[in-house]
N, C-alpha and C positions, 0 to 999 in steps of 0.2 A: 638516549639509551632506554629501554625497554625496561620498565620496574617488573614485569613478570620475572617471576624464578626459577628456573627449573630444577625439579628437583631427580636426583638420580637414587636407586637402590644402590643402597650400599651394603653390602655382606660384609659382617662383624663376626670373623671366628674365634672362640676362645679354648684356649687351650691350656689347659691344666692338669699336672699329675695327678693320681688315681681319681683323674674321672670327672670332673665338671667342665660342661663346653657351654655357650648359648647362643641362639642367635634369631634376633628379630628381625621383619620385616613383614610387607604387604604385598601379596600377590591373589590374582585372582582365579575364581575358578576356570578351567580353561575344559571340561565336561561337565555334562550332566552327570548331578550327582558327586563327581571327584571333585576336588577340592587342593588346593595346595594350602600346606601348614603356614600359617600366619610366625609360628617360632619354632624352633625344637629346642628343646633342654637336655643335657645328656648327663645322667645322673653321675652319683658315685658307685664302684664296686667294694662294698666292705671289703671284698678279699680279692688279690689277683694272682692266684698262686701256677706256676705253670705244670699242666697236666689237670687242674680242676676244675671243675663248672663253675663258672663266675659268673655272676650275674648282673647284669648293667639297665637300670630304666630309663628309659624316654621318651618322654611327656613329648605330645606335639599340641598346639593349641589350633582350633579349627578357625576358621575365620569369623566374622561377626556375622551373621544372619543363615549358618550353616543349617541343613534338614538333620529329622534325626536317621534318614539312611543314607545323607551323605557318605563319602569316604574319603582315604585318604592314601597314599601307596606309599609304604617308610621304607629306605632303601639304605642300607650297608653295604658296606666292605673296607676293609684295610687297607690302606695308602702307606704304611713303612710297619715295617716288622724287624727283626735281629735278623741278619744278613748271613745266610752260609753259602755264599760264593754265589752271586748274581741273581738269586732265584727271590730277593728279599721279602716280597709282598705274597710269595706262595711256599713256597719249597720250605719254609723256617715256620711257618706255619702250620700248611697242612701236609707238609710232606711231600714226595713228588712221585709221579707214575702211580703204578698201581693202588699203592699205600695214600696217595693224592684222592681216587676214585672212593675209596674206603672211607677215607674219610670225611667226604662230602656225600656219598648217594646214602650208607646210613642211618637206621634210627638211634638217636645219640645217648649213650648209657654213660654209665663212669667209666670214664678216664678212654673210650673210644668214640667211631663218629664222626659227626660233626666236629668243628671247632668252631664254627659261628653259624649262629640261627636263632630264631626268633624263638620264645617258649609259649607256652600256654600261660604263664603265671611268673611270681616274682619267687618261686623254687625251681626256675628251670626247665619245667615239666615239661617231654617234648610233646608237640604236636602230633594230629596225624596222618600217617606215612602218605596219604595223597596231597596234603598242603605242604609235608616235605621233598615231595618230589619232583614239583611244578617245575623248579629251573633245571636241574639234574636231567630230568629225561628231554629237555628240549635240548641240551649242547650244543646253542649257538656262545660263539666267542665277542659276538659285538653288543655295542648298549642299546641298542634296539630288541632287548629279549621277549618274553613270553610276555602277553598282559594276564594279570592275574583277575582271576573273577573275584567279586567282590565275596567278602565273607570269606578268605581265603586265607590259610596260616603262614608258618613261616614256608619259604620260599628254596630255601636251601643258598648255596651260595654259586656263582657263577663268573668266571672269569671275565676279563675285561676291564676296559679302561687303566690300563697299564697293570693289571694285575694276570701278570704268565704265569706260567707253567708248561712241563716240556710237554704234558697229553691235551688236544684240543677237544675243547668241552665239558674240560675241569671244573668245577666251578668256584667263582672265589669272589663271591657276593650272596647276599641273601638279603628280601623283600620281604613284607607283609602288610596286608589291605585293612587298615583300622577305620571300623564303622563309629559315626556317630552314634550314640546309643537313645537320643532324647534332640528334642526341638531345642535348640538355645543349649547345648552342649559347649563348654567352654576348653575342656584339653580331657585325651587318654593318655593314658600309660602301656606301652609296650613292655617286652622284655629279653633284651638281649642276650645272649647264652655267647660267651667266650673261654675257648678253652688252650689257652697257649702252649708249643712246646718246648721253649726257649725261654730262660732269663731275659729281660732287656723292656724295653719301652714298646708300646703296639699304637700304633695311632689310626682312629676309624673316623669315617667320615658317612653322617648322616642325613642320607637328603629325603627332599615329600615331592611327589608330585599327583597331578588329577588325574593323568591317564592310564596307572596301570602299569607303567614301565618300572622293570625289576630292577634295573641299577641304574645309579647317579649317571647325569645329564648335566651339561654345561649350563649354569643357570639354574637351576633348580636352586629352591632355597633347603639350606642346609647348613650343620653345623659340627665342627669336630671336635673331639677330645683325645689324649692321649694317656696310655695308661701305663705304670711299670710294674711290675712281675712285683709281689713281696715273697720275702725268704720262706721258709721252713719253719715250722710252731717252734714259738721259743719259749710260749706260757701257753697255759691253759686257765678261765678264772671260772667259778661257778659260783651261783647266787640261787637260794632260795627263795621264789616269787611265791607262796603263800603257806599258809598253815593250814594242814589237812585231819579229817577223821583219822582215826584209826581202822583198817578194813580195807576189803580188795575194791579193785578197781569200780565206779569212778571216782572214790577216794585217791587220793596221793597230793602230792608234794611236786609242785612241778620247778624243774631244776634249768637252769640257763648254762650252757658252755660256750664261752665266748674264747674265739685263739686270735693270738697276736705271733705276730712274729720281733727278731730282735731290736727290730726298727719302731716297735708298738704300733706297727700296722695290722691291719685285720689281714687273716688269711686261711687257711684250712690244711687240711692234713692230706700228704704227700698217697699217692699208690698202697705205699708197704708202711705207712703210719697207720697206728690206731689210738684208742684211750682204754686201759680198764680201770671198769667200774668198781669200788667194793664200799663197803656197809658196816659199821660198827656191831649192827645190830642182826640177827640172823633172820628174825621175820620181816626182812626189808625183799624186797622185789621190785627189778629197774626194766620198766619200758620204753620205749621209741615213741615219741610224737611226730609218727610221719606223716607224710603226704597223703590226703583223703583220708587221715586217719584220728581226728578232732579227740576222740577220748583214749589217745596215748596208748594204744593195747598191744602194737608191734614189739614183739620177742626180740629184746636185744640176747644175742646167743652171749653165754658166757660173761654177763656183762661189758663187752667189750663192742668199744664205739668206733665205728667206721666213716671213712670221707664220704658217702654218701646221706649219713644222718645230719650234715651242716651243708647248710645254706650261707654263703658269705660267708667262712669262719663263724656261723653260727648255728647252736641247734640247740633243742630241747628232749630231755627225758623226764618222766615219772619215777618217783621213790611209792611205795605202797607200803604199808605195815601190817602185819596180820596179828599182831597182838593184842593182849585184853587189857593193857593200864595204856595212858600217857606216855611220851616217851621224845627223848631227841636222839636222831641219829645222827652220825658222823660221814657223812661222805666223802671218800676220796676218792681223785681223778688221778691216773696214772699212766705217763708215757710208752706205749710198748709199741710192739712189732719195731721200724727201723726207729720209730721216736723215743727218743733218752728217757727212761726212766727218772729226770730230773726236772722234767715238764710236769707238775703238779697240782693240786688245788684240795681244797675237803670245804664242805659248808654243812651246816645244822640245818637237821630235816625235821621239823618238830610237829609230832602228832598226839591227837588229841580225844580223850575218852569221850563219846557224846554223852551228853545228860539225859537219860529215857524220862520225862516225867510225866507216862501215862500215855492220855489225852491231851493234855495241855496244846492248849492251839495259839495262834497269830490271829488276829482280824482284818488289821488293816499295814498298808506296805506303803512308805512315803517316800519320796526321792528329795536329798537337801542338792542347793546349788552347786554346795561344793561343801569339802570335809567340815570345815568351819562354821557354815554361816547359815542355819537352819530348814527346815523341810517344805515341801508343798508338794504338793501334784499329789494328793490320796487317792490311795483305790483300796476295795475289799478286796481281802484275802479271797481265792476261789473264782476268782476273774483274771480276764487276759486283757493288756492294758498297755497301752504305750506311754513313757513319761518323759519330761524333755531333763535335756542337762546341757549347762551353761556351756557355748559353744567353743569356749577358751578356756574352760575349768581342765585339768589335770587330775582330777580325783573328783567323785562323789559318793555321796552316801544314804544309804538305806535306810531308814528306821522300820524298826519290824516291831508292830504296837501288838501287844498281849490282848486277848478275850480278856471279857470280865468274868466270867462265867467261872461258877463255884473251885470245880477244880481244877483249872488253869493257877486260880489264886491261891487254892491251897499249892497246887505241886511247888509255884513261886517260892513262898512262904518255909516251904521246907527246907530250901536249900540250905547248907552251913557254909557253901562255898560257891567261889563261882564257878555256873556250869559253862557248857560248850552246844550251840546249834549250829549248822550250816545254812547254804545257800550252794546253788548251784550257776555256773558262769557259761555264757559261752560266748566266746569273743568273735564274735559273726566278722568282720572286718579289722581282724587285728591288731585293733586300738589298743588293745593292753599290753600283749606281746610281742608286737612290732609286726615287720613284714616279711621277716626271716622265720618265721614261724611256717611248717610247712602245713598246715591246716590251720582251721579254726579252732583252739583249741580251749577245749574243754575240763573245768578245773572246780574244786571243791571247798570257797573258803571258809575258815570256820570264823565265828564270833561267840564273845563273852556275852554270859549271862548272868546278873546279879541276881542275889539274893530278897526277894518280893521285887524282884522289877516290872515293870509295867511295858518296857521297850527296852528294846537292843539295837545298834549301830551296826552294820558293815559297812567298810570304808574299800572303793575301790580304785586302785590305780590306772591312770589310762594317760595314752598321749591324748590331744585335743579332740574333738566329737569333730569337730566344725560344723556341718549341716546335718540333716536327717538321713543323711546318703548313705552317715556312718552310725554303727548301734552295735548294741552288746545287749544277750540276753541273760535277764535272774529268773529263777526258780525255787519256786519256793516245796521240798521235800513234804508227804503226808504227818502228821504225828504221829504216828506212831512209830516210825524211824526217829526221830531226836523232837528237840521241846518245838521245831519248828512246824508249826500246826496250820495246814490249811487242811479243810477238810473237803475241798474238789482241789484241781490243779489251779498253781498260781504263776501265770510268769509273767515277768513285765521287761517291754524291750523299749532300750533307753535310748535315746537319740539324743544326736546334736539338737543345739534349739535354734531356730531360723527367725526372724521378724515375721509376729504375726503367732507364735505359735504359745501353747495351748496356758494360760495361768495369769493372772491379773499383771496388767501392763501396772505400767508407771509414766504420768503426767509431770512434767516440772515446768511451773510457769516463770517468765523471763519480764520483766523483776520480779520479784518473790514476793513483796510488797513490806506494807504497807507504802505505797506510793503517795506523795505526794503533788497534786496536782489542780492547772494555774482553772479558774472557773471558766468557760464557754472555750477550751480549747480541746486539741484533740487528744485520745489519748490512746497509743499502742503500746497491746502487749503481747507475746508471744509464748509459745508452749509447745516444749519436745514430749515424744511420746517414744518411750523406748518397753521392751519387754522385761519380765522380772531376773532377766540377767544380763541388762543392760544394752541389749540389742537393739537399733533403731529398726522403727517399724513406718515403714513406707508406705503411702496411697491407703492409710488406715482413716475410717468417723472422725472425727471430733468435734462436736457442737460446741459453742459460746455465747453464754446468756448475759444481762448486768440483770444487778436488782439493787434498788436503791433510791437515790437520788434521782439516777434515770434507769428508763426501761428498756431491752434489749430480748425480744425474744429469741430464741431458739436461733442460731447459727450456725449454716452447715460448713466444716473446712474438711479438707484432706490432707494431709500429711505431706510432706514432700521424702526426697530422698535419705533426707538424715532424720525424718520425722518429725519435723518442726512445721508449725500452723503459726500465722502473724493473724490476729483479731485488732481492728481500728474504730473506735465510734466516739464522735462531738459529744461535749456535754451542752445537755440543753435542761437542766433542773436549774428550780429554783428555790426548792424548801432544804431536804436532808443536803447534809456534807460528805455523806461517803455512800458508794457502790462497793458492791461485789459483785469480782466478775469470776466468773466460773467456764473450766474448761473440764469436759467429758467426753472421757471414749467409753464408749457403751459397749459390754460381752456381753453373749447368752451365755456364757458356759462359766464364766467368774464373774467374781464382783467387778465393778464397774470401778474405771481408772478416774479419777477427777484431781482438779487444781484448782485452786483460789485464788484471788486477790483482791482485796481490800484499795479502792482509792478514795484517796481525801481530798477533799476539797479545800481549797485555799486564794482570801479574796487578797491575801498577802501580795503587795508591790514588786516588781522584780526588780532587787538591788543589784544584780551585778550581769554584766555578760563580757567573758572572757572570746579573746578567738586565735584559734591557730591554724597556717595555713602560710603557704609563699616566704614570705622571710619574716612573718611572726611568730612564734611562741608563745601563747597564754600570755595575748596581749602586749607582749615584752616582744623589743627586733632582736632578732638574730643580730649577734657577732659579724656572722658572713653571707653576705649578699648569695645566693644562689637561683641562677639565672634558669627561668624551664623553657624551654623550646615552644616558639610561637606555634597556632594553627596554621597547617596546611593541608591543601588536598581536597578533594569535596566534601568530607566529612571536619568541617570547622571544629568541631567540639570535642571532636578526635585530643586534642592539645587541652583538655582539662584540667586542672588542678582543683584539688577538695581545697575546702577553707572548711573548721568548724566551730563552732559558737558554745559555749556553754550555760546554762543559765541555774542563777542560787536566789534565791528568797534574803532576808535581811539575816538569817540565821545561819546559813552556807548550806541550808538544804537546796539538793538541786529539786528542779519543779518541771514535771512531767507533765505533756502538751500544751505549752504556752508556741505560740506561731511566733518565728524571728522570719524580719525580713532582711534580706541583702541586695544591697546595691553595689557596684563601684564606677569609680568617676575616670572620665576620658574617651578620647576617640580609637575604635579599632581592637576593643574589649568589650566583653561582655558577660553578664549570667547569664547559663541558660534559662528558658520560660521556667519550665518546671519545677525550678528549685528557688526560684525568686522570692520564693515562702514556704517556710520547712517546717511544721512542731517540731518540737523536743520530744526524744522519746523517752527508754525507759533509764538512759543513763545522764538525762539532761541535755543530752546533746543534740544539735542540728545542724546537718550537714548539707552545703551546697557549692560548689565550684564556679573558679572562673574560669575564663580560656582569653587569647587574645589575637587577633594575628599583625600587631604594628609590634614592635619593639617600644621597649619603654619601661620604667616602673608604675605603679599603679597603686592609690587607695581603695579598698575595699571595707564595706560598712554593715556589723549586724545589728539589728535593732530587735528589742522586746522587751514591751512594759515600757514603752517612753523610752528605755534607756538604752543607749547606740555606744559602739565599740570597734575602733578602724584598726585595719592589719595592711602592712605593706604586702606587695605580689611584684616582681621582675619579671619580663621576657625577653626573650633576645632571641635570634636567628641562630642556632648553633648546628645546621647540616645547611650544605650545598641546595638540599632540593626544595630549600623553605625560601629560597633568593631570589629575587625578578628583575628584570633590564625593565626599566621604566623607560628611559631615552638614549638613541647613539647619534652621534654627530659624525662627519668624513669631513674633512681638509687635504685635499692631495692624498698621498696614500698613507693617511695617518687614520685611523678609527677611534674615535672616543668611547665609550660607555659609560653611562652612569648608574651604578647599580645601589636599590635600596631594597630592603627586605617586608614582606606584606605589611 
């Protein structure tokens, strides 16, 4: 029989209510340029309310070695919808005949349109009317439809592959052509717009293909999920995300509305639902943080909030105060038009007098790791500057350092209380306010200021940075608006931190030392190299010197993947007893990362060598014989097994680079060459294997320092294909075999 394997693709679909599908696999390009998806991931929908824009992401990942103008062609449509008498995958969906054409050719508003299509963004936002019209105006019925040129939006939807309708040319599919954006691009996000008009379950199926073709193809890789309808707002909840000036816009208080329904599923509000706004306070004024609209300036009429101000059951407003002291406001959220008045919410809107004190200026802006664990990255006040933040931090913070300058310290000094300065935010990638935020939006925190202080903190909240891809930017306000003093512009935009990037790494050498170790042997030691937020930094310097005992100039390493460098060198002194060995990565732009270690020397005997391996334990047999599978195949040594040795001095220090040899006795076993003499490293230990191909048990022998140490090893035949006929005999029709194992 044939040891090849063949392996087939296998399509793995998952399917989960509201909304996670996934499915991997390998496939190759089959154009220039086009690409078929390696996976597709099908997000969740915060909300799937029927009659509203729902919005569903899905990641495709490119293949390994894709261009950055590859493409890739993402293909929808619905495979089972709520049933109103035979028509199930259109008619319940998009309606039939005329009201069918309406709703596919087009451009998709609230609560008309479309019901599936691809968006411009993760609000929805449609595309335009020429990348909407691609499949619509061709009104072919089969899956051989239009190719889409590249760069090309969402597609509209297209009937097919079991998906009817009683007018031919309906459409009841929709494509779109996602470009690589960058060399070594590893997955995009699309976004899909669903707008159901039936309770019940929707199930869509997502394929990729290279060529352009607008709906799913047999084979295609692809993957599906299923979604169900949630009820009608049964809560409303609102949360204060910061504390604002007092003053008009781009001061305010920006406010989060989050709807659930009774299920405490996310969902949004009905046609004839709305929310009104009201205000404890009468100098409060509430605007819309829409779409393209980053500093929140859209007139909410009336105070009253409408389904197209949320995204996923999610949306955001601004509180403003025009008042002259401090103040909290009471906000309340109230159910109206068809939604119950018993849908509720209020949160405190807390605003804040600024402290004018003059001139009084800032000089310098530092960024900490995280909330806790203190600053780096300086820059002058009156520069533009990028600064990194820990790729996994959750929060960071600002320190804003006071001038020294006469009357910065007198305004300080005068204070009786503490004052209030801002900072100005904008959240470029909606790391802070998520991805239901329908812009970038733009926010005003304030921070405390004590009385003679020298610095102040802002502390900000964010999901994870991860790389530099994602940032948020500070600003820093003139003085003469509040005590926050730059006297040109100051902003500094903060990024994830990547290996490699900007601020004094950190060396950790592997042992730490003081090492102990045996005279004229070898000795290795090793050194990770990670960034000052713990990041491994890869293919980075590091040089390794000794000084001591013996001499070791200048050594050049690179880092590998997890940023670890191994340094090896014999001792050959004969006067001092210790070395220092030194590891450096060397910056132009910080101080330089370095490691130590201390080794000593020692003409001390070695009292013990422990070994474990095969059916020993630190010298001691195993209970239970446990047999390893002889060598077979061309590859002999393939059938390895480690043995390892330990070595201590007479005091149970272990002793680093002392040479053990190993032998073991018998025929049809063997060590391999290369480990027939191992040092000890940084943990005492030295490691070298047997292998065998006869069956049998077996001594095994370490030796260091005169002193020798035997471990038992078992092998035995335990598969069919490790077995051999040695000889067969015939007598009449009888066959012997005699079978023994290599």
């Amino acid at each position: 029989m044939s040891t090849k394997t063949t392996f087939k693709r296998i399509a793995l679909v998952a399917v989960a209510a509201l909304g996670f599908g996934v499915l991997t696999s390998v496939a190759p390009a089959t154009a220039v340029n086009g690409q078929v998806a390696s996976a597709i991931t099908i997000g969740s929908a915060t909300s799937f309310r029927t009659g509203a824009v729902n919005v569903i992401p899905i990641t495709v990942t490119f293949p390994s070695g894709s261009a950055a103008n590859d493409t890739t062609t993402v293909t929808v449509q619905i495979t089972s919808a709520p049933s109103t008498g035979g028509n199930a995958n259109a008619a319940s969906v998009l309606g039939s005949g005329s009201a069918a054409d309406s709703n596919s050719a087009t451009t998709p508003t609230d609560g008309t349109g479309k019901v599936l299509y691809f968006a411009a963004d993760a609000n929805g936002t449609a595309l335009s009317g020429s990348a909407l019209q691609a499949l619509a105006a061709a009104g072919t019925t089969n899956s051989t439809a239009t190719t889409l040129a590249d760069g090309k939006g969402s597609a509209g939807q297209r009937e097919g592959n079991g998906l009817t309708r009683g007018v031919a040319g309906n459409v009841a599919a929709a494509a779109i052509s996602v470009a690589a954006t960058a060399a070594g691009v590893t997955t995009k996000t699309v976004y899909l717009v669903m707008t159901p008009d039936l309770s019940g379950s929707y199930t869509i199926l997502v394929g990729s293909n290279a060529v352009g073709r607008t709906v799913y193809a047999a084979g295609d890789t692809s993957a599906t999920a299923t979604f169900a309808t949630t009820g009608a707002v049964a809560s409303v909840t609102l949360s204060a995300l910061n504390t604002s000036p007092i003053g008009a816009n781009p001061f305010g208080v920006i406010v989060k509305a989050v709807l659930k329904d009774s299920a405490g599923l996310g969902t949004t509000l009905g046609s004839l639902d709305s929310i009104q706004l009201t205000s404890s306070d009468t100098n409060d004024t509430f605007t819309h943080c829409a779409a393209a609209d980053g500093n929140c300036v859209a007139t909410i009429t009336n105070g009253t909030l409408t389904r197209a101000m949320f995204t996923n059951g999610v949306g955001f407003f601004k509180v403003t105060n025009s008042g002259a002291a401090s103040t909290i406001s009471t906000i309340t959220a109230t159910g109206s038009g068809t939604l119950p008045n018993t849908v509720t919410s209020t949160v405190a809107a807390t605003f804040k007098k600024l402290t004018d004190l003059g001139d009084a200026a800032q000089n310098t802006v530092t960024v900490g790791k995280a909330a806790t664990t203190g600053y780096d990255g300086t820059i002058t006040a009156g520069s533009t500057s990028t600064l990194n933040v820990s790729s996994s931090a959750t929060s960071s913070a600002l320190k804003l350092t006071y001038a020294t300058d006469a009357t910065t310290v007198a305004a300080l000094a005068a204070l009786t209380s503490s004052g209030s300065g801002y900072v100005t935010v904008t959240d470029t990638n909606k790391k802070i306010f998520g991805a239901e935020a329908q812009a970038p939006i733009v926010y005003t925190p304030v921070y405390s200021i004590g009385a003679a202080a020298t610095s102040s903190t802002v502390t900000i909240s964010h999901a994870a940075l991860g790389t530099s891809s994602n940032t948020y930017l500070v600003t820093l306000p003139a003085p003469s608006t509040s005590i926050v003093g730059a006297t040109a512009t100051t902003a500094v935009t903060m990024t994830g931190a990547s290996g490699g990037s900007r601020g004094t790494n950190v060396l950790t050498a592997t042992p730490a030392g003081p090492v102990a170790a045996a005279a004229k042997g070898k000795i290795t030691i090793s050194a990770n190299l990670v960034n000052r937020y713990g990041v491994a930094i890869a293919s980075a310097p590091v040089t390794a010197t000794v000084a001591g005992r013996n001499t070791v100039s200048s050594t050049a390493l690179v880092t590998d993947a997890d940023g670890n460098v191994t340094f090896s060198y014999t001792d050959a002194g004969t006067t001092a007893t210790n070395d220092v060995v030194t590891f450096t990565n060397a910056s132009s732009s910080d101080a330089n990362a370095t490691a130590t270690v201390t080794v000593s020397y020692s003409t001390a005997a070695v009292s013990t060598v422990t070994v474990t391996g095969g059916d020993t334990t630190a010298s001691v047999a195993n209970a239970t014989v446990s047999v390893k599978p002889i060598s077979a195949g061309d590859g002999a040594e393939l059938g390895e097994v480690a043995i390892v040795a330990t070595v201590k001095d007479a005091n149970g220090s272990l002793l680093l680079g002392v040479p053990v040899t190993f032998t073991v006795a018998g025929t049809g076993v063997a060590i391999p060459t290369n480990e027939v003499t191992v040092y000890t490293g940084s943990a005492g230990t030295a490691t070298s294997g047997v292998y065998a191909w006869v069956a049998g048990t077996y001594t095994y022998t370490a030796t260091a320092g005169g002193v020798s140490t035997t471990g038992k090893i078992t092998f035995g035949s335990i598969t069919p294909g490790n077995a051999r006929v040695l000889s067969a005999t015939v007598e009449g029709n009888v066959v012997t075999a005699k079978v023994v194992d290599r």
